[in-house]
C-alpha atoms as a printed R data frame, in Angstrom:
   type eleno elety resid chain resno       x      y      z
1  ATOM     1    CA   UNK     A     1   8.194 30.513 16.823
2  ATOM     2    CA   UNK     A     2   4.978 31.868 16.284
3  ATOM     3    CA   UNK     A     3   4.811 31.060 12.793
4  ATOM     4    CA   UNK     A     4   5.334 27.764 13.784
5  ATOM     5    CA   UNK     A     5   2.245 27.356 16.101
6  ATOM     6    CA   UNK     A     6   0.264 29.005 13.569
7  ATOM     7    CA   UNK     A     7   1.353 26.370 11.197
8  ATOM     8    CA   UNK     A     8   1.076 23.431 13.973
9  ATOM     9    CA   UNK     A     9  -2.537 24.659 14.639
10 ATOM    10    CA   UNK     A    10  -3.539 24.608 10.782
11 ATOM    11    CA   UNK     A    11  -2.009 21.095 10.293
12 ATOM    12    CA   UNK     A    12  -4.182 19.730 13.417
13 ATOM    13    CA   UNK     A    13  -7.457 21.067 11.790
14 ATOM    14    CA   UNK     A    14  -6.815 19.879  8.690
15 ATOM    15    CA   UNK     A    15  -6.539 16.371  9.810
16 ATOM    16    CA   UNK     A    16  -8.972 16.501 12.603
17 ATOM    17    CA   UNK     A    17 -11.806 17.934  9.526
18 ATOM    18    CA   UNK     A    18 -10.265 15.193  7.188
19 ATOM    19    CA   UNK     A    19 -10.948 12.662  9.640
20 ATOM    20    CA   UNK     A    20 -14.893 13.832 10.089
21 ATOM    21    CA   UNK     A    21 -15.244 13.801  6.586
22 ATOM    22    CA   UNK     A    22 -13.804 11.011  5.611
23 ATOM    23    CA   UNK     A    23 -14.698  8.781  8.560
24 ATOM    24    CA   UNK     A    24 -17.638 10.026 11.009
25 ATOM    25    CA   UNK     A    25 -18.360  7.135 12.711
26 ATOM    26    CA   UNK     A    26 -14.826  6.426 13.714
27 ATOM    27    CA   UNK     A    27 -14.545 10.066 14.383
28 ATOM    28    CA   UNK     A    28 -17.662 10.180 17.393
29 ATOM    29    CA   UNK     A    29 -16.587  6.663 18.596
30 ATOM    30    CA   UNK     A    30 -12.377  8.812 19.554
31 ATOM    31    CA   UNK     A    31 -14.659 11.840 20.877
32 ATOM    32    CA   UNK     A    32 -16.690  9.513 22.829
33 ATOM    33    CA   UNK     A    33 -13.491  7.772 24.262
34 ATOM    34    CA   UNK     A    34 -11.837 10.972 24.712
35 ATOM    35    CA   UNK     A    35 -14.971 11.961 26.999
36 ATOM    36    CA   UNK     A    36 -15.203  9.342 28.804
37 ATOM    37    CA   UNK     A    37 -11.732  9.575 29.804
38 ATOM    38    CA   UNK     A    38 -11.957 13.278 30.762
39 ATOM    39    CA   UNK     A    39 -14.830 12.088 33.113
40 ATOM    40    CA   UNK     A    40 -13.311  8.558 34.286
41 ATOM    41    CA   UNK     A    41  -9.999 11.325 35.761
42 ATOM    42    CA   UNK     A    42 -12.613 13.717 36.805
43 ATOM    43    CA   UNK     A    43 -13.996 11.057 39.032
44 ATOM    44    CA   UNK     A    44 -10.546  9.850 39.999
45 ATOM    45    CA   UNK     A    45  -9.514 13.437 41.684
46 ATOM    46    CA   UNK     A    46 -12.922 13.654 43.359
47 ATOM    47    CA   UNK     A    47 -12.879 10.488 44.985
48 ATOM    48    CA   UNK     A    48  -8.602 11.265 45.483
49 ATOM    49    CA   UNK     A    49 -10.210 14.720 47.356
50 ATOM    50    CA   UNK     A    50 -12.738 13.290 49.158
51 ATOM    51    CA   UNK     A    51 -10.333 10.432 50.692
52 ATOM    52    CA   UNK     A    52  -7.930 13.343 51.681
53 ATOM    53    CA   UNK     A    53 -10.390 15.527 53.459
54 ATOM    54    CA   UNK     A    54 -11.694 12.180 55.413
């Protein structure tokens, strides 16, 4: 099992460096998205927080 994480893990490096390499610009344009999505839930659970202590 652990060899196949190890493996998993070196797959998903590979392809994430391929994908700089090969295509930067498309690269910083999934980062961006993936950003703004971690802050768009972010905001979600604060606002879901403050609406539940009011």
């Amino acid at each position: 099992m652990a060899q196949a994480k190890k493996i998993a893990l070196y797959v998903v490096v590979v392809f994430v460096l391929y994908t700089i390499i090969t295509s930067p610009a498309r690269a910083a344009d999934l980062v961006q998205i993936g950003f703004e999505g971690i802050s768009s839930a972010a905001q979600g659970v604060g606002q879901f927080m403050s609406e539940l202590v009011r």
